[in-house]
N, C-alpha and C positions, 0 to 999 in steps of 0.2 A: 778075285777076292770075295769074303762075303759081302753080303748086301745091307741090308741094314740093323748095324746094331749099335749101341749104347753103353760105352765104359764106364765105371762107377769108379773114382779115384779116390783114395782113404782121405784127404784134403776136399773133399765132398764136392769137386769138381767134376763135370759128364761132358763126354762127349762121344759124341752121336754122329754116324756119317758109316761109309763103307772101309773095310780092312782092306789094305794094300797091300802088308806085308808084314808077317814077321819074323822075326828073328833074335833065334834061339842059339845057332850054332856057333857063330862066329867069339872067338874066346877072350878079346881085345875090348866087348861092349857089349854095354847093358842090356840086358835081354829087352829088347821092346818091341810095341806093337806099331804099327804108322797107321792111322786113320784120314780119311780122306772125308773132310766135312761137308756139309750141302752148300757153304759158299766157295769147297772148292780148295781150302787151304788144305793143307796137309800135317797133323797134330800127330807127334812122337808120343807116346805111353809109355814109361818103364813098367815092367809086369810088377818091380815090388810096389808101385803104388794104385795096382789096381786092388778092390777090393770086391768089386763087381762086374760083371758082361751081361747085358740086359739082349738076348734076340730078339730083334721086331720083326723076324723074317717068317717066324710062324703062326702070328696071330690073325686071325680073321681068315 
């Protein structure tokens, strides 16, 4: 997965942790992204409610 980054939800919710997994193909459910946070839970994202992807993986 990638490393660290920061989804920006149109509900001005963020979350922030490493990508797990996503998924695009399967045709039965919602496109979405699974985030894996720094305490470890694991937070589903549908892509229609993202409005932002922030990378921290190339700053500094």
């Amino acid at each position: 997965g990638k490393g660290n980054i920061e989804i920006v939800t149109r509900d001005g919710n963020r979350v922030r942790g490493v990508v797990r997994s996503m998924k695009t193909t399967q045709a039965l459910t919602t496109p979405s992204v699974k985030v894996e946070r720094g305490d470890g839970e694991i937070v589903k994202v549908p892509f229609s409610t993202i409005v932002e992807i922030i990378d921290h993986n190339s700053r500094g």
